[in-house]
C-alpha positions in Angstrom: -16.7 -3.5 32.3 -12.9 -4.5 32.9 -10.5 -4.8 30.3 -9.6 -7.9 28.9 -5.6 -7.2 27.3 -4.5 -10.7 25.6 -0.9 -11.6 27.1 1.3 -10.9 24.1 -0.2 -7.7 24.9 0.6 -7.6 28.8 4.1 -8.9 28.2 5.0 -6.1 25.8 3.4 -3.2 28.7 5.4 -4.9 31.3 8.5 -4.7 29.3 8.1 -1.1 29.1 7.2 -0.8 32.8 10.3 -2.9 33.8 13.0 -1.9 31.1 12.4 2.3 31.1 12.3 4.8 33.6 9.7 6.4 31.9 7.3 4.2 32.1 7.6 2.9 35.6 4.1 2.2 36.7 2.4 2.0 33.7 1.5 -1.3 34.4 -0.3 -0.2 37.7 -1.9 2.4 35.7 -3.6 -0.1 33.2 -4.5 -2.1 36.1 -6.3 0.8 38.1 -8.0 2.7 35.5 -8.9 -0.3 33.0 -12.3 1.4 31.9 -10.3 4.5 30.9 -7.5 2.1 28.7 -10.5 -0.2 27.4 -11.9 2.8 26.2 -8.2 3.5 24.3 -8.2 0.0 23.2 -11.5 0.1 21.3 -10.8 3.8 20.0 -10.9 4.0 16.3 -8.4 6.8 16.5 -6.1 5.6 19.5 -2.9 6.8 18.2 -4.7 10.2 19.2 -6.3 9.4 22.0 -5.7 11.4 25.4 -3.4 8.9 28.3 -5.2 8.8 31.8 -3.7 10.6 34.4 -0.3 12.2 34.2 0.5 10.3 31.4 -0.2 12.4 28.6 2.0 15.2 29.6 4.7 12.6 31.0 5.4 11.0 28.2 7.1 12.3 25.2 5.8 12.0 21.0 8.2 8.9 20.7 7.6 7.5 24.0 3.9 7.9 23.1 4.5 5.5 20.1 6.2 3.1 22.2 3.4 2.2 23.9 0.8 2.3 21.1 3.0 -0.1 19.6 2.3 -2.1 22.8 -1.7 -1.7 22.6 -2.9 -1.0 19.6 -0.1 -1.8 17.0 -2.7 -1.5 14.2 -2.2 2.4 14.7 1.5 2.2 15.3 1.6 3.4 11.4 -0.7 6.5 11.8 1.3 7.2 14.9 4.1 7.6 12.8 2.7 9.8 10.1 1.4 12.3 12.6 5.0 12.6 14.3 6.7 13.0 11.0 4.0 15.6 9.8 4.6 17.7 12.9 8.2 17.6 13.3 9.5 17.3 9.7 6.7 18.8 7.7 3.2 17.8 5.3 5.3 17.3 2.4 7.4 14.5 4.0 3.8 12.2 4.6 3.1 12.8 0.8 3.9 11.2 -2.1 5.3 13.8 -4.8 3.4 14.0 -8.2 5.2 11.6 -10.5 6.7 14.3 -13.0 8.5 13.7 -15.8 9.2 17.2 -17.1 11.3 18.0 -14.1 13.7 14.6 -13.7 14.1 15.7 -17.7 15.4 18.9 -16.8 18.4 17.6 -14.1 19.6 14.8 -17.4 22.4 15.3 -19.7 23.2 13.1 -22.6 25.5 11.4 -20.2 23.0 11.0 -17.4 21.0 7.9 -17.4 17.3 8.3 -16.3 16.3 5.4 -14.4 13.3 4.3 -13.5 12.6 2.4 -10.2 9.4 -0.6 -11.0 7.0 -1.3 -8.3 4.4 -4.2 -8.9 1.7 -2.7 -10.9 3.1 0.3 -12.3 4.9 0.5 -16.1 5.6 4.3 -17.1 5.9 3.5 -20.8 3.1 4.9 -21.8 3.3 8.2 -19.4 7.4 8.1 -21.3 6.1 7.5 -25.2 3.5 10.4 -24.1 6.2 12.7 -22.9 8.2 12.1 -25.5 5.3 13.5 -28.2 5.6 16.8 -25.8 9.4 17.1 -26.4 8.6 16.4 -30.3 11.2 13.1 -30.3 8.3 10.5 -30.9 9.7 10.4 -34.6 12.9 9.3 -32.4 12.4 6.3 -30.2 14.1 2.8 -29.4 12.9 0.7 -27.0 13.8 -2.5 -26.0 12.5 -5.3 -23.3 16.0 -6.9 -22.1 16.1 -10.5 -21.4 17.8 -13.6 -22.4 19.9 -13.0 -25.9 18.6 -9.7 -26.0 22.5 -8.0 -24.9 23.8 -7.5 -28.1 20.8 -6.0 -29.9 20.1 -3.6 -27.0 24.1 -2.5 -27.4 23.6 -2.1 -30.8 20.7 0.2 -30.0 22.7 2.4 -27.8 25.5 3.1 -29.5 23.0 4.1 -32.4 21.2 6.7 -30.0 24.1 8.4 -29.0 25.6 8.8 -32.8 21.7 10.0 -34.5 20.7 12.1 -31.0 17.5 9.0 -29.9 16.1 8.2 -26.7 16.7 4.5 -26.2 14.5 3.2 -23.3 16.1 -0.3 -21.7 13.4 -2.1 -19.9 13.7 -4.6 -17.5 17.2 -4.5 -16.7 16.6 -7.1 -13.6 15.8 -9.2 -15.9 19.5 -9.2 -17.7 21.7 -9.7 -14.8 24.4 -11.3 -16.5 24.5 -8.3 -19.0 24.8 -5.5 -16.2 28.6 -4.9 -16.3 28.1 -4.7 -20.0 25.9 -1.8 -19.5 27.8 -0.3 -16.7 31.0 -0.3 -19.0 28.8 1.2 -22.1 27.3 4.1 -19.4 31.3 5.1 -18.2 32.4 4.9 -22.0 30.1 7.8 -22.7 32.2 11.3 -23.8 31.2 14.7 -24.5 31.2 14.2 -28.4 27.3 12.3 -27.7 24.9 14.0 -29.8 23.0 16.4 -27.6 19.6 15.1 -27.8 20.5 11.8 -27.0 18.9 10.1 -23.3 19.1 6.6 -21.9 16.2 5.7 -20.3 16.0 2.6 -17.8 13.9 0.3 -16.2 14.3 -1.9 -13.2 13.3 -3.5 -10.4 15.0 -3.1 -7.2 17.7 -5.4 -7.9 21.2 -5.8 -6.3 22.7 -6.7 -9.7 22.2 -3.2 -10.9 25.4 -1.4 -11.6 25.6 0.9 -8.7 27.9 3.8 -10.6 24.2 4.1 -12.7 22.5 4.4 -9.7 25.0 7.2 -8.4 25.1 9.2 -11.3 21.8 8.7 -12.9 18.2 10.5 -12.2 16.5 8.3 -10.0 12.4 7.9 -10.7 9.6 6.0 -9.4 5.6 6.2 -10.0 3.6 4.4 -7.7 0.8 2.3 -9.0 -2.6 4.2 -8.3 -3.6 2.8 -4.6 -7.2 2.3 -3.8 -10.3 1.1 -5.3 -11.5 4.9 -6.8 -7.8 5.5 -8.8 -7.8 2.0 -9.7 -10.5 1.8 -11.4 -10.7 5.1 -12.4 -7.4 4.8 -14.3 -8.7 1.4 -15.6 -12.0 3.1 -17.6 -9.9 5.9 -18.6 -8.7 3.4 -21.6 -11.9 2.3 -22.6 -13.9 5.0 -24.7 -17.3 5.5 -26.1 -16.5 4.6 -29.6 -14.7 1.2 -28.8 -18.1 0.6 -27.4 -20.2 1.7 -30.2 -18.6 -0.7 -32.5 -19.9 -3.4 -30.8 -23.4 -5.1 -31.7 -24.4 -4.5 -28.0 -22.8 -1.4 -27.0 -24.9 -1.4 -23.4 -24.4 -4.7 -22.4 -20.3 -4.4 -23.3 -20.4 -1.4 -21.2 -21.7 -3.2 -18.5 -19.0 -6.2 -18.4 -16.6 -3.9 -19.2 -17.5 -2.0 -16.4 -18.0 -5.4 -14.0 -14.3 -6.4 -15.0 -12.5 -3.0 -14.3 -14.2 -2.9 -10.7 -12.9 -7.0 -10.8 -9.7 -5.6 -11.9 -8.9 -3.9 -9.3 -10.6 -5.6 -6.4 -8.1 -8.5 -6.8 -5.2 -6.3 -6.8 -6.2 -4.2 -3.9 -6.7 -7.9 -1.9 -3.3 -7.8 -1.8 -2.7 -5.2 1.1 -4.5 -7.7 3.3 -1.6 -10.1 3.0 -2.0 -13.8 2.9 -6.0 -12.9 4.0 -6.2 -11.6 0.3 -3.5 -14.0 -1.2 -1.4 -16.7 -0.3 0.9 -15.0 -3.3 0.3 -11.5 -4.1 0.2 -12.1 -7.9 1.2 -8.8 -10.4 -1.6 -8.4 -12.2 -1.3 -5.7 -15.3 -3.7 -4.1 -17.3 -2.9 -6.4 -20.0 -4.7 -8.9 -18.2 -7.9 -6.8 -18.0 -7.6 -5.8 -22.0 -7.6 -9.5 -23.1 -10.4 -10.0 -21.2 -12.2 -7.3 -22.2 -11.6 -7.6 -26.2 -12.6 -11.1 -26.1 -16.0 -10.2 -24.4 -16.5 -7.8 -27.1 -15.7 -10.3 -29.7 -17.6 -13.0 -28.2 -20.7 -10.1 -28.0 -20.1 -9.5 -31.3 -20.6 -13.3 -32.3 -23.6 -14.6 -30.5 -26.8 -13.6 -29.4 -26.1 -14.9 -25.8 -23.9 -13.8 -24.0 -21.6 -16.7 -22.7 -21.1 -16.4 -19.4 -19.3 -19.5 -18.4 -17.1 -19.1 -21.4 -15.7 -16.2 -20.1 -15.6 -16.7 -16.4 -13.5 -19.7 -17.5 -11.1 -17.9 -19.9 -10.5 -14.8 -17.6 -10.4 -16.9 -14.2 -8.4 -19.7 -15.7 -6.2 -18.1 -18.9 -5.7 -14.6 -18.2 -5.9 -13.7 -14.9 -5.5 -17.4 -13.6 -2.4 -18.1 -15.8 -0.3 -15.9 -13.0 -2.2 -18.2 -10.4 0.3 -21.3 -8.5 -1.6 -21.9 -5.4 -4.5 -23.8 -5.9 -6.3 -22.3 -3.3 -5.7 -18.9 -4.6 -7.5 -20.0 -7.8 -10.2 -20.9 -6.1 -10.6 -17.6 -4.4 -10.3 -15.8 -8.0 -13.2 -18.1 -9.9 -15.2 -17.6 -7.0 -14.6 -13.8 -6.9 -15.1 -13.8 -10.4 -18.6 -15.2 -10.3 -19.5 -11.6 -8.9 -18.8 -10.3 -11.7 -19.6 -11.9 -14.7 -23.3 -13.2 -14.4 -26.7 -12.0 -16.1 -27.5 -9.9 -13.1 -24.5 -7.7 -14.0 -26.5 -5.9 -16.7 -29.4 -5.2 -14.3 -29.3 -1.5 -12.9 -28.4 -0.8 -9.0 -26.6 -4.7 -9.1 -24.6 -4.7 -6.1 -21.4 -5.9 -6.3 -20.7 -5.8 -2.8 -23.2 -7.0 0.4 -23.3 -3.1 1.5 -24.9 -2.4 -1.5 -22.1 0.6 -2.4 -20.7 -0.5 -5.1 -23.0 -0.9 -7.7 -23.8 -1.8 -11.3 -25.6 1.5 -13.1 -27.4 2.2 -16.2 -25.0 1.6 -19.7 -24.7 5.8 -20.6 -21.1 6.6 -21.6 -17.3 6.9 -20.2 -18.1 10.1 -18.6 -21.2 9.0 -16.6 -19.1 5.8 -15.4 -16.1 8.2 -14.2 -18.5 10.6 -12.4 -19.9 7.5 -10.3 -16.5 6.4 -9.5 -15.5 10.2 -8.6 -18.3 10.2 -5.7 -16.6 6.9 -4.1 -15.2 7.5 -0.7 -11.1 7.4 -1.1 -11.2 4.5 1.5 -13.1 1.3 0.7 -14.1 -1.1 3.8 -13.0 -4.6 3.7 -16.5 -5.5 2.8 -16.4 -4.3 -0.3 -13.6 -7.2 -0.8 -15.6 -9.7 0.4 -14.0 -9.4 3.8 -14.1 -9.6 7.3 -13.8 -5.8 9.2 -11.2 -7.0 11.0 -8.7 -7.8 7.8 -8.2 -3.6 8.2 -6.5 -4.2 11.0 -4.6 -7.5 9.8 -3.4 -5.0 6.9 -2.2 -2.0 9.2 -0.2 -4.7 11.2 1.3 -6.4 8.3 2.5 -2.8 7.3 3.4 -2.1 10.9 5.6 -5.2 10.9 7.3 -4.7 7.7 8.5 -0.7 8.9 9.9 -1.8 11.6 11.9 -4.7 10.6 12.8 -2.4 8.3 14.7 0.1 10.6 16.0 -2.8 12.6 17.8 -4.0 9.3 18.5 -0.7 8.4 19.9 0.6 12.3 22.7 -1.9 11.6 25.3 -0.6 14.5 24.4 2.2 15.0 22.5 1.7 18.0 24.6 3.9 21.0 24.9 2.1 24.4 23.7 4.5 26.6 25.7 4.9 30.1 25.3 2.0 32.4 23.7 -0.1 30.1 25.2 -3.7 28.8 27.3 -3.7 25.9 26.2 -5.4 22.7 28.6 -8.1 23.7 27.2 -8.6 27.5 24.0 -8.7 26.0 24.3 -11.6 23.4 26.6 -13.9 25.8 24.1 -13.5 28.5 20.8 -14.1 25.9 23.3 -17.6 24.4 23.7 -18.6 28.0 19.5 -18.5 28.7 18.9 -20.3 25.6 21.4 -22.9 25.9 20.2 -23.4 29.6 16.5 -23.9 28.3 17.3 -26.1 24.7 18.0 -29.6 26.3 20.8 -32.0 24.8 20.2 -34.1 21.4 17.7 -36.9 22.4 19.2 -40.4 22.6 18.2 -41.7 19.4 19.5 -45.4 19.8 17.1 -45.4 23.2 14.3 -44.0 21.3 15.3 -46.7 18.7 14.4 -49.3 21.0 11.6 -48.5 23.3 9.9 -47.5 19.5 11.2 -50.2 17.4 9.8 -50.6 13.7 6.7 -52.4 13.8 4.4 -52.7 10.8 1.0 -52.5 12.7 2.1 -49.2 14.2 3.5 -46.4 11.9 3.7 -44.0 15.2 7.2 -45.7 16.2 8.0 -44.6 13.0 6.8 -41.3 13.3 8.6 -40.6 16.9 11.5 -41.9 16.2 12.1 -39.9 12.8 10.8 -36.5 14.5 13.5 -36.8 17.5 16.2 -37.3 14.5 15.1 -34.6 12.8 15.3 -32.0 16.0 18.5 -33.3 17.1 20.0 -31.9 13.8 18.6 -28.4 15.2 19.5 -28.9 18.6 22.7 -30.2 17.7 23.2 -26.9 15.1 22.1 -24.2 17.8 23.8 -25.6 20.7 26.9 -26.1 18.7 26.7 -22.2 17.4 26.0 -20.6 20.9 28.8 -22.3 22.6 31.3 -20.9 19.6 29.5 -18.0 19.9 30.6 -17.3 23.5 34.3 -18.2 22.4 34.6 -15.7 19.8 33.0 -13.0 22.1 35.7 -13.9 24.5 38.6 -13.6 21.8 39.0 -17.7 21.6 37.8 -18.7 18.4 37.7 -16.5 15.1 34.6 -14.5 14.8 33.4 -16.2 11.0 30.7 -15.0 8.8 28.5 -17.3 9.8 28.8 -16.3 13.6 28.8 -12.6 12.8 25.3 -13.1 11.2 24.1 -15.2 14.2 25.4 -12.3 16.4 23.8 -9.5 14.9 20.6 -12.0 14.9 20.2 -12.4 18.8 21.1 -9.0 18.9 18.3 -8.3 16.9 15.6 -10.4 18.0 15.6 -12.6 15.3 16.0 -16.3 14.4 19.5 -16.6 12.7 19.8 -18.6 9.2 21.6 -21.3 10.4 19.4 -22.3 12.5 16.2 -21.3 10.3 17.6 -23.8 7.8 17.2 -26.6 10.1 14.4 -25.7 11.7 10.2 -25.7 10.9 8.6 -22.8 8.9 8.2 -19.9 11.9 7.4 -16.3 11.9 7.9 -16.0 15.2 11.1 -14.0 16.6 13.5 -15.4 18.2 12.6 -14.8 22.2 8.9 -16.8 20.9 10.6 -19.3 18.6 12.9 -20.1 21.6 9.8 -20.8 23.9 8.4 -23.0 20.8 10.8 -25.0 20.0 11.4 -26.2 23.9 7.7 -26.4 24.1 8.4 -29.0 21.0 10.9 -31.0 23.0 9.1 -31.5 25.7 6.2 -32.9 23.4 9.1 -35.5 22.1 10.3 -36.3 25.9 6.5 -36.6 26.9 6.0 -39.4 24.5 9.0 -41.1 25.2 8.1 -41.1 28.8 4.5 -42.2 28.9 4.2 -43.5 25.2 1.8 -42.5 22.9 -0.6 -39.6 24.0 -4.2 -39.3 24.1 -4.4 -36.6 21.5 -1.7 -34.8 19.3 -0.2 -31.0 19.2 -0.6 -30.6 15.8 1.6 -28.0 15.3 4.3 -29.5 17.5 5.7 -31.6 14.6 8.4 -30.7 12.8 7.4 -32.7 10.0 3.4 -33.0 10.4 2.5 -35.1 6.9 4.4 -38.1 8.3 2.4 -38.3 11.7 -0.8 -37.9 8.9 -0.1 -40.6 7.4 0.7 -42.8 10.0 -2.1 -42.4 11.4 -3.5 -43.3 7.7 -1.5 -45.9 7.5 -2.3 -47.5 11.0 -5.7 -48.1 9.8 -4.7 -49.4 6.1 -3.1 -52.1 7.8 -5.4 -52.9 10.7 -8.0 -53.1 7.8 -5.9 -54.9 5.2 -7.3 -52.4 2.3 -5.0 -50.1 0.1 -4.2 -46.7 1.8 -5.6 -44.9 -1.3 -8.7 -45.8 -0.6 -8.6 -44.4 2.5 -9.4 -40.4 3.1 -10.1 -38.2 6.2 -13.5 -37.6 8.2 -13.7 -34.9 10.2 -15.4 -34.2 13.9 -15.2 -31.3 15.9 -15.2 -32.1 19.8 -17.4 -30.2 21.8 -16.1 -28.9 24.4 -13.0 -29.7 24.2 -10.2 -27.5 23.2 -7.1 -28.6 24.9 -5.3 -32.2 24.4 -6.2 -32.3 28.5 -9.6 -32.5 27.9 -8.8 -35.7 26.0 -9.5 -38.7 28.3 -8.6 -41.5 26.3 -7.4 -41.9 22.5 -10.3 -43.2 20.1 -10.5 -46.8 18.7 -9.9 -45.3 15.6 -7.8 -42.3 13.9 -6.7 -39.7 16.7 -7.5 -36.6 18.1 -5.3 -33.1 17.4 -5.7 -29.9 19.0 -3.5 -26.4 18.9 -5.4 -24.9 16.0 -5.8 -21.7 15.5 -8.3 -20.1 12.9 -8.1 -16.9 11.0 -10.7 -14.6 8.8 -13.6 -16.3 10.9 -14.2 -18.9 14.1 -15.8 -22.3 14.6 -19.1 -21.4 17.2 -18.4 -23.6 20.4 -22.4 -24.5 20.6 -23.0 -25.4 17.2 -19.6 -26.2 15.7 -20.6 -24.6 13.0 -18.4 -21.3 11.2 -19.4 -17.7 12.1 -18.2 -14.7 11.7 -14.6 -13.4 14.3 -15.8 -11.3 16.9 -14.5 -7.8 16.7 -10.8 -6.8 16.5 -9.9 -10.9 17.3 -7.7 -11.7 14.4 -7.3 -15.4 15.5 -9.1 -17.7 17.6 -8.3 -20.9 18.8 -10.0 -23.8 17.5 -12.3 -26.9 19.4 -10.1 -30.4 19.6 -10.3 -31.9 15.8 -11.1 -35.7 15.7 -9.1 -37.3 12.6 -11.3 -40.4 11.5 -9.8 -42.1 8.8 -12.7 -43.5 6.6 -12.8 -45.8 2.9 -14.1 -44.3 -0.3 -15.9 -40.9 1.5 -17.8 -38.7 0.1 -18.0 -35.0 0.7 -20.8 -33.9 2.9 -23.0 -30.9 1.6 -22.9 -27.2 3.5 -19.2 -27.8 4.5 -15.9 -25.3 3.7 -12.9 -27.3 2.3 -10.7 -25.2 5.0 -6.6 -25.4 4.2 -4.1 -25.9 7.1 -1.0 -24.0 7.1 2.2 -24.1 9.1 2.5 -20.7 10.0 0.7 -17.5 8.8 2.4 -16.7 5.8 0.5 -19.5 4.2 2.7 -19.3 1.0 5.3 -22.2 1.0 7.2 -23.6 -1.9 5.9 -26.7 -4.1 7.0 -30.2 -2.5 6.6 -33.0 -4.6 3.3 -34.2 -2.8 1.9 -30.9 -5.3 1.4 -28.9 -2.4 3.0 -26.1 -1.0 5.6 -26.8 2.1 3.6 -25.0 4.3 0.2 -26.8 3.8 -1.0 -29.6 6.5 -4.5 -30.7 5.4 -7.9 -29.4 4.1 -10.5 -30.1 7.1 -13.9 -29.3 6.9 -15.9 -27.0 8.5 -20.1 -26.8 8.4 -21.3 -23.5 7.4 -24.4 -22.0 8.9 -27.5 -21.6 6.9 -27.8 -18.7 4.6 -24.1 -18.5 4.2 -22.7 -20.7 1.5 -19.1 -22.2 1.6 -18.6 -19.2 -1.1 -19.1 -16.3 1.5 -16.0 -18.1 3.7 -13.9 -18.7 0.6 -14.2 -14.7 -0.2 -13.7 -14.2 3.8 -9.9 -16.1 2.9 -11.0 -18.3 6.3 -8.1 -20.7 7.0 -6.4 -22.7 10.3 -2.8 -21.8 11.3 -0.9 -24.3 13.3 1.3 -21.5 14.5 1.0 -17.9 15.2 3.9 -15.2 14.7 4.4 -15.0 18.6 
């Protein structure tokens, strides 16, 4: 069998084979020994995997990751770590024990100890605990700092350093406004402090924090446990025998308990997967998990039933869902936490997962629970999560991503032009000279203005005429940038801020703020959100020239809800009945997936196409959901017919799917109550024996645009 390598793919191997020496004829190679790079492809250990021909002794460690980056990204990461470990050593691939005795031992009364938050981990208790070792638990302050809180937290310090305490400030991110205050406090300090005296801090990366601290001070930070073993491992660690024992039902509180620290940190570790997990990845502490876990025992303790719905309801819609924004994200969480909290919990071998690996076992004691935790395997499948096999490789590319944008924004300038090759300046002129030749002039709104005049029985002028105004404000901003651009490069006009940052931008691959403040939601980078955004003009130009089309890019629209309800509207008045009335049906074309296949418009509603769908795909034969073929993160999606229809009703076996803008999902909340980046909910059949639950778990949604 050949191999099949999707273009984004090709287009980064024929970058290498045109733009490096090394890799001339790489191209040639993939071409002539497919079987051989298939083989790579499907590898589950790639990064390792042995080059065809010459290759593998041609090309050297880093070259090596250059072109996994190109064909497997997924494994760019482990790539990485296997470079560092044999170059620079073991100890640089793993994370140091978090140890407080030795960070004590490099303080002095006059050296702060700060420590560095990360979501999910709070050292308080690991401080109050080393503080009993050092015998000064008879000698602690603490303080959370926030509003109105400056004065009392002074107060505290000045105290410490006089009777020889340990004052902890926490949350200094959260007192901005009080920083220099502290700053001034910390370079007050002299050598007449009492000897026993330590400021402890904590903050999140902030870039308020006083930066003299930072310098002088003992820098910690303790990762939260990573995993679903440590997770809940450190979770049942908190909840002993006799807490249990003092219930009425000591088994059955075992068992929730038990059910909720596995739920714990299931909905935590969903947030690795990115917007797949959660549209927001929401902090969730172990504060959450003990209020819900003393109310079941209190609730245990006061009926004979245990009440089930009671508690999924508290703990899906009070204390876990009270960090919950995105409505969509609640429902994943209730729906998760039916799992969890049912009768069959307190049944022996329940599985909590389809693989059956994860499951509920007899009520003995803490110790029992551990030791079946202990025999876990340190890496859980996606499964286990509810999802799809292929969200592991959604999560190594997310990480993948982050790294390198990373070193780009950390490389700054020092990139070196090698001999022969452009100079930053050659290169950015030439790349603003390509995109100004491809980004056509401002449309001519006052012609659009007339061939689409306002009419009331056809919202679409409308529509048209207030999209081309809205990219001519882009156009108009880009255009007007690149051509100042060139001057400054040339030594004619000042080089600003603003055109320093849209230099480095294009430098860097990346769509500059100026622009992104005018434009669309877009991940992609700047070479793909060039192509985009004429693809977009050219939808604009097509209408004006031929009119209305057949069937609509979707995700060509800058501003997609007012095309929506056009369309909405259209009918309304053709109908003469209140738009409220009116909702969207929903049918999938067979067959068709482009806006060519589109023959002629319908009578009613429209037809839009461009989808893309992620965490599952719509089966071309029977339009119904089923599960994404391997290592396909997105597919594309048939042509979706629009049918406006009064006073609908909800058909039975179909998922409520959301449509987003781009694949970030998370957007900010508009006034409509929806996130910025939400288009519609469509709906999808589901096949039998898998209920719209199972897809709702799965985190299945349709992306009008992809990040390249």
């Amino acid at each position: 069998r050949q191999m099949c390598i999707r273009d984004r793919t090709w287009r980064d191997l024929w970058y290498l084979d045109s733009k490096y020496e090394a890799f001339k004829g790489i191209c040639s190679s993939v071409k002539s020994s497919a079987a051989a790079y298939r083989d790579i492809f499907l590898s589950a250990s790639a990064h390792r995997a042995k080059l065809p021909g010459d290759w593998e002794s041609k090309l050297t460690p880093i070259q090596r990751m250059l072109f996994i980056r190109c064909l497997r990204l997924d494994k760019l990461m482990e790539a990485v770590i296997d470079f560092v470990s044999s170059v620079l050593g073991e100890r640089f691939v793993k994370p140091p024990q978090f140890d407080l005795a030795t960070s004590f031992k490099d303080a002095t009364p006059l050296t702060p100890l700060v420590f560095v938050l990360s979501p999910g981990a709070d050292p308080f208790e690991e401080w109050k605990k080393f503080a009993e070792v050092q015998r000064m638990s008879k000698k602690l302050s603490d303080i959370s700092l926030g509003q109105g809180q400056g004065p009392r937290a002074e107060r505290l310090f000045r105290e410490g350093m006089e009777s020889g305490m340990w004052v902890l400030l926490q949350n200094c991110h959260l007192a901005t406004s009080w920083m220099p205050t502290l700053e001034r406090l910390v370079e007050s300090m002299t050598n007449s402090v009492h000897p026993q005296f330590r400021l402890w801090l904590t903050s999140m990366p902030n870039p308020s924090f006083p930066v003299a601290i930072l310098q002088n001070g003992v820098k910690m930070t303790n990762e939260p446990p990573k995993g679903m073993r440590a997770n809940v491992s450190r979770s049942l660690v908190s909840y002993t025998d006799p807490m249990f024992e003092r219930c009425k039902n000591p088994n059955v509180y075992r068992k929730l308990t038990f059910a909720m620290c596995f739920f714990h940190a299931l909905i935590q570790e969903r947030r690795k997967f990115g917007p797949l997990g959660w549209n927001i990845p929401y902090e969730y502490t172990t504060g959450d998990l003990n209020c819900c876990i003393q109310q079941i025992g209190m609730f245990l303790d006061k009926y004979e039933d245990v009440p089930y719905k009671v508690i999924r309801e508290l703990s899906g819609q009070i204390h876990y869902g009270g960090r919950v924004t995105d409505d969509w994200d609640r429902r994943t969480i209730t729906t998760i936490l039916e799992t969890f909290v049912k009768p069959d919990v307190l049944r022996d071998d329940y599985a909590f997962s389809a693989s059956g690996n994860f499951v509920s076992i007899p009520a003995v004691d803490q110790k029992s629970y551990l030791s079946y935790v202990d025999s876990w395997s340190s890496s859980v499948a996606p499964e286990a999560f509810g999802l799809h096999d292929n969200a592991d490789i959604t999560c190594a590319r997310n990480e993948t991503f982050d790294t390198l944008s990373t070193i780009v924004a950390l490389q700054g300038d020092a990139g070196v032009v090698s001999g022969g090759a452009k100079s930053s300046d050659e290169t950015v002129n030439e790349l603003a000279s390509g995109i100004l030749q491809r980004v056509r002039a401002p449309f001519d709104i006052a012609a659009f203005q007339t061939k689409f005049p306002t009419k009331y029985e056809d919202s679409m002028n409308t529509v048209v005429v207030q999209e081309a105004i809205r990219f001519n404000r882009l156009v108009l901003a880009l255009r007007t940038s690149l051509q100042s651009i060139q001057l400054a490069i040339k030594g004619l006009m000042v080089m600003s801020k603003e055109l320093e940052e849209l230099y480095r931008a294009i430098l860097n691959n990346q769509v500059p703020t100026i622009w992104a403040d005018k434009a669309y939601p877009s991940l992609k980078p700047l070479a793909g959100w060039v192509s985009d955004l004429v693809d977009r003009l050219n939808m604009i130009d097509m209408w004006f020239e031929k009119g209305h089309p057949k069937a609509y890019w979707i995700g060509g629209f800058y501003f997609p809800q007012a095309f929506l309800t056009g369309i909405l509207q259209n009918y309304a008045r053709q109908q003469k009945i209140s738009i409220d009335t009116i909702s969207y049906g929903f049918k999938w074309e067979k067959g068709k997936t482009t806006g060519d296949d589109i023959s002629d418009p319908p009578e009613t509603g429209c037809y839009v196409y461009g989808m893309y769908i992620e965490g599952a795909r719509i089966d071309l034969d029977t339009m119904q959901l089923a599960e994404s073929h391997p290592k396909v993160l997105f597919e594309g999606t048939p042509v979706l017919r629009l049918l406006p229809t009064v006073d609908r009703q909800q058909p039975d076996n179909v998922y409520k799917c959301p449509m987003y803008k781009t694949l970030r999902r998370a957007g900010t909340l508009s006034t409509t109550g929806h996130s910025t980046n939400y288009v519609l909910t469509a709906e999808i059949e589901t096949p039998p024996g898998f209920d719209a639950k199972h897809w709702i778990k799965r985190g299945v949604a349709m992306i009008c645009a992809l990040n390249y």
